[in-house]
VEXDREN-2710 file (C-alpha; in Angstrom, 1 decimal):
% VEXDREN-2710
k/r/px/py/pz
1/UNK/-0.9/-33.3/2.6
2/UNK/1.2/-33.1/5.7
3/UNK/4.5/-33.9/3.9
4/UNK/4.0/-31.5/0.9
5/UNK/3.0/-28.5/3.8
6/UNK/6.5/-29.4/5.5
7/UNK/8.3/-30.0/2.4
8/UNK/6.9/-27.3/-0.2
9/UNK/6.0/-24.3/2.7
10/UNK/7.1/-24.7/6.3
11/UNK/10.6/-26.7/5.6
12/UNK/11.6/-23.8/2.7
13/UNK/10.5/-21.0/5.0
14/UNK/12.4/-22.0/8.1
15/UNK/15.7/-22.4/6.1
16/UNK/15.1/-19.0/4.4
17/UNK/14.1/-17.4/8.0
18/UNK/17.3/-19.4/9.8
19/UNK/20.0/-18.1/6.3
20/UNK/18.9/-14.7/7.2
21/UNK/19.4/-14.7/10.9
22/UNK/22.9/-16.4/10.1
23/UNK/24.3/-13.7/7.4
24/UNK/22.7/-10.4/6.6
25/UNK/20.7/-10.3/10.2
26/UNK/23.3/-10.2/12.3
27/UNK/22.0/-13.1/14.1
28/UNK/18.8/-10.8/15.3
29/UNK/15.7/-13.3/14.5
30/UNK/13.6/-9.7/14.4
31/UNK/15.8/-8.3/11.9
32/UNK/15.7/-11.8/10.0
33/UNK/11.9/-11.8/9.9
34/UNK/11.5/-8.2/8.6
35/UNK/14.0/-8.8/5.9
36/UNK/12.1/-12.3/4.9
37/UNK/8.9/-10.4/5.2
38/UNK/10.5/-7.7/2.4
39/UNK/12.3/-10.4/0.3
40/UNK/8.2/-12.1/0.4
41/UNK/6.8/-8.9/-1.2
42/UNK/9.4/-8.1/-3.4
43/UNK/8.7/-11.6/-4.9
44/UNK/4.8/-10.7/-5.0
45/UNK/5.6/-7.1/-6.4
46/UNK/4.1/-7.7/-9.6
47/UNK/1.0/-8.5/-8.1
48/UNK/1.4/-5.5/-5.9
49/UNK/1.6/-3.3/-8.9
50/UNK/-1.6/-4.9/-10.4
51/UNK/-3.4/-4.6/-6.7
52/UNK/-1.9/-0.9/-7.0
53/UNK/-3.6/-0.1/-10.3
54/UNK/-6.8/-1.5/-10.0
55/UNK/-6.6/0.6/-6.7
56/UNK/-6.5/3.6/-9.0
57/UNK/-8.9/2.6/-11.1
58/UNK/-11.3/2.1/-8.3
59/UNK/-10.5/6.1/-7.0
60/UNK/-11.5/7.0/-10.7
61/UNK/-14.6/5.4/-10.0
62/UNK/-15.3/7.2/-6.6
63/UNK/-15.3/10.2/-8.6
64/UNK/-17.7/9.1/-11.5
65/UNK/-20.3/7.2/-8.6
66/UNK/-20.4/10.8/-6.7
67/UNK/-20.6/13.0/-10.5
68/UNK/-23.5/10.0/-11.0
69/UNK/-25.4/9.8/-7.8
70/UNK/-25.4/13.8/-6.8
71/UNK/-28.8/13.6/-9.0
72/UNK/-30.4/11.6/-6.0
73/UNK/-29.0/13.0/-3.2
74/UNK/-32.7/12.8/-1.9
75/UNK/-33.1/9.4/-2.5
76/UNK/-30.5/7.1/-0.6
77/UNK/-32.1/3.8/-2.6
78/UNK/-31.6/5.4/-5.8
79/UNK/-28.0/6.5/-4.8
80/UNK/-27.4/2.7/-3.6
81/UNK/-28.5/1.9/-7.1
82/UNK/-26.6/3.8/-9.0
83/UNK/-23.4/3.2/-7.2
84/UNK/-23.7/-0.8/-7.7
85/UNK/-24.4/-0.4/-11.7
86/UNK/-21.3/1.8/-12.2
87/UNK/-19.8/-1.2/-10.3
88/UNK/-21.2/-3.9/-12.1
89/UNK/-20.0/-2.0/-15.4
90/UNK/-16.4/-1.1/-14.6
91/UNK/-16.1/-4.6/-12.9
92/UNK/-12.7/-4.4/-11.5
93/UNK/-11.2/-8.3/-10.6
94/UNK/-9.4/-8.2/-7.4
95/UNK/-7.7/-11.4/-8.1
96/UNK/-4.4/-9.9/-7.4
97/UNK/-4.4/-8.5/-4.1
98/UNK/-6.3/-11.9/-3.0
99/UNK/-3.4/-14.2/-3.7
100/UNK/-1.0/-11.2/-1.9
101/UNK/-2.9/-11.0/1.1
102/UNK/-3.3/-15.1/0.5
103/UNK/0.1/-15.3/0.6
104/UNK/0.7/-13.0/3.3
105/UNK/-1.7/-14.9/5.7
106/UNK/0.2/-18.5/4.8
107/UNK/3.4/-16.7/5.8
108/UNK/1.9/-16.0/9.1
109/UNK/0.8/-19.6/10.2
110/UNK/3.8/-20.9/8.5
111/UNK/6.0/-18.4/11.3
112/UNK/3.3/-19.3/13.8
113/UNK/4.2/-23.1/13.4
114/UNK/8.3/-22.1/13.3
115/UNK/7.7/-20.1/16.3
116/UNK/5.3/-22.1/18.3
117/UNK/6.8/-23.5/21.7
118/UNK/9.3/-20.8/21.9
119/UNK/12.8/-20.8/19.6
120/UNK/15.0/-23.9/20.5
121/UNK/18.1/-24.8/18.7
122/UNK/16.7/-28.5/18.7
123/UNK/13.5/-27.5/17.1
124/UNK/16.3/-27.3/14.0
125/UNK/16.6/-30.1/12.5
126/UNK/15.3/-28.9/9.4
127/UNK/17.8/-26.9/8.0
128/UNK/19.0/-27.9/4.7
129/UNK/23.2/-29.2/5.1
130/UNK/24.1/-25.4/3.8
131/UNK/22.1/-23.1/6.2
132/UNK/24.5/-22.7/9.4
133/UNK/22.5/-24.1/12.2
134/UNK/23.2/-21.8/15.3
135/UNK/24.2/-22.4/18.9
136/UNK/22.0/-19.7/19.8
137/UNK/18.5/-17.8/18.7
138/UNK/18.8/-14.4/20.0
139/UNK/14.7/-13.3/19.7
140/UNK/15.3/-10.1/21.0
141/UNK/14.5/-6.7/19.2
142/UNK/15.3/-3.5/20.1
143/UNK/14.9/-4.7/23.7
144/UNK/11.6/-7.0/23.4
145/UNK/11.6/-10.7/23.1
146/UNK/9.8/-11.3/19.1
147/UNK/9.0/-15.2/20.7
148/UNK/6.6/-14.1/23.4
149/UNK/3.0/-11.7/23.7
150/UNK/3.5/-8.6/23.7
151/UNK/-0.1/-6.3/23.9
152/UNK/1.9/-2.8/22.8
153/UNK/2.9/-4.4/19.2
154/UNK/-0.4/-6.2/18.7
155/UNK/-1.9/-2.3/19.8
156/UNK/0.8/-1.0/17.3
157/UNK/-0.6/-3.2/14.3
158/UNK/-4.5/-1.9/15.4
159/UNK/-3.7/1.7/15.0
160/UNK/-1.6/1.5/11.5
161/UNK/-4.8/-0.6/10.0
162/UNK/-7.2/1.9/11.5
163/UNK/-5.4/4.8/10.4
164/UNK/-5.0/2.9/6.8
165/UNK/-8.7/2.2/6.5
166/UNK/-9.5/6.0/6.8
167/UNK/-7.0/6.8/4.6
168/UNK/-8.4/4.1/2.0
169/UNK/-12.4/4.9/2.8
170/UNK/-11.8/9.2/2.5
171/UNK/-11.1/8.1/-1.0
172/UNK/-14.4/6.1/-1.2
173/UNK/-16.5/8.2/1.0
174/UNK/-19.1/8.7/-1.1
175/UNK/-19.8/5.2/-1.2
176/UNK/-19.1/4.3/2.5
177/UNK/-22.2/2.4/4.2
178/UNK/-22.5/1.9/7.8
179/UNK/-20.9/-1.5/7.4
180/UNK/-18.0/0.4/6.5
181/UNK/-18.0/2.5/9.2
182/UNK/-18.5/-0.6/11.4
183/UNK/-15.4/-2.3/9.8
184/UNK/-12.8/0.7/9.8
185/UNK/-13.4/0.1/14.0
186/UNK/-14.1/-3.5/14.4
187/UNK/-11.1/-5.0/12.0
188/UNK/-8.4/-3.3/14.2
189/UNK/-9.5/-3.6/17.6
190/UNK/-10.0/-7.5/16.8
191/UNK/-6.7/-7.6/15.0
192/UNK/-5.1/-6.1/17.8
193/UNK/-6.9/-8.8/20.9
194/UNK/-5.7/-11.4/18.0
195/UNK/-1.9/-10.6/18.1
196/UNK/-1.7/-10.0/21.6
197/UNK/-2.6/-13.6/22.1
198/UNK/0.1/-14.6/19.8
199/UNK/4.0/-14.1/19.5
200/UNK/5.0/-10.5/18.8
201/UNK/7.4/-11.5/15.5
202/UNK/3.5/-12.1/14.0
203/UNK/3.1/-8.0/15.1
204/UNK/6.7/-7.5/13.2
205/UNK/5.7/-9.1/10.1
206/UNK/2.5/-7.6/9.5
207/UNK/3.8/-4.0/10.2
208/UNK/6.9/-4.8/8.1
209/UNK/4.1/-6.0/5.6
210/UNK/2.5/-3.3/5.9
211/UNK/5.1/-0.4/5.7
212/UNK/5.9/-1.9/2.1
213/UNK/2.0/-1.6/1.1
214/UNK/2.0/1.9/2.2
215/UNK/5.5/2.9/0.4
216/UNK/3.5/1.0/-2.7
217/UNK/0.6/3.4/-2.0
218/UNK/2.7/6.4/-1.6
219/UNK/4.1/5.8/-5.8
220/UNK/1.1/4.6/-6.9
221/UNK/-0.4/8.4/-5.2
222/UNK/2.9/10.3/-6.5
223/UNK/2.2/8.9/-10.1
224/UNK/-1.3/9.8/-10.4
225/UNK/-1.1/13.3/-8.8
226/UNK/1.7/14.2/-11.4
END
């Protein structure tokens, strides 16, 4: 199991990450993990499409639970029961978005591993015979190192996802519970104490990752309001 995660994931990954940061990057480790992290979710954009529509199809459904459930607005259990048969009958699979964010999250460890004990030229020895190995890994971007904590990123990711979540639950409000609530607080202030404890190209990737999902959500939005 060892050999196939260094053969199949980490090895491929690190020779993707190091071509990068010797051609189109500039030699700027930063600016090679954003473009990986872009090259990753072009590859998964068919899946982002699917995660996109069944997005839609779930804002439809907001509509028709708050058309359905304005009958008991005086009875919350009613309401609750309602909303989950609607549910039940426009079942909507999110196998898609599961094997995106899946994806996404093995990226992470996989940098994690590259990244762990700083960025050393000997940690190279890798590199398939025609990625350039370099004297050098430059790790910083625009003027922070991407190989050590830094708190503002990790604080950086915690307000995108929070400002994301409200922007995904106003569409669902009708359906929010107080779990919800509890959640659209909880998963980016623990997010953020996460990444601060871990190198800041982690921060880079997910707000690279991120920027993509919301440039996804911005067509998928432009497309249904037209």
């Amino acid at each position: 199991m060892a050999q196939l995660w260094h053969d199949v994931l980490y090895q491929p990954l690190l020779n993707a990450l190091f071509f990068l940061y010797g051609t189109v990057a500039s030699e700027n480790i930063g600016v090679a993990v954003i473009e990986l992290t872009v090259l990753i979710r072009i590859v998964l954009l068919p899946l982002s499409l699917v995660s996109e529509r069944k997005a839609a199809r779930l804002s439809a459904l907001s509509q028709e639970i708050a058309e359905s459930t304005a009958h008991f607005k005086n009875d919350p259990v009613k309401q609750r029961e309602e909303t989950r048969r609607i549910l039940r009958k426009n079942r909507v699979n999110p196998w898609a978005k599961v094997v995106v964010l899946g994806v996404q999250v093995l990226v992470l460890v996989l940098l994690y591993q590259v990244f762990v004990g700083g960025m050393r030229t000997a940690k190279l020895v890798d590199l398939y015979p025609f990625v350039r190995k370099p004297d050098f890994i430059n790790t910083l971007f625009l003027g922070f190192d991407v190989a050590a904590r830094n708190v503002w990123w990790a604080v950086a990711v915690g307000v995108v996802l929070f400002i994301e979540i409200i922007i995904a639950q106003r569409e669902h409000r009708q359906t929010l519970e107080r779990r919800d609530v509890f959640y659209r607080y909880a998963f980016p202030i623990a997010s953020a104490v996460v990444l601060a404890q871990l190198p800041m190209v982690k921060s880079i990737f997910i707000l690279t990752s991120m920027a993509f999902g919301a440039l996804l959500f911005g067509v998928r939005k432009g497309v249904t309001s037209s």
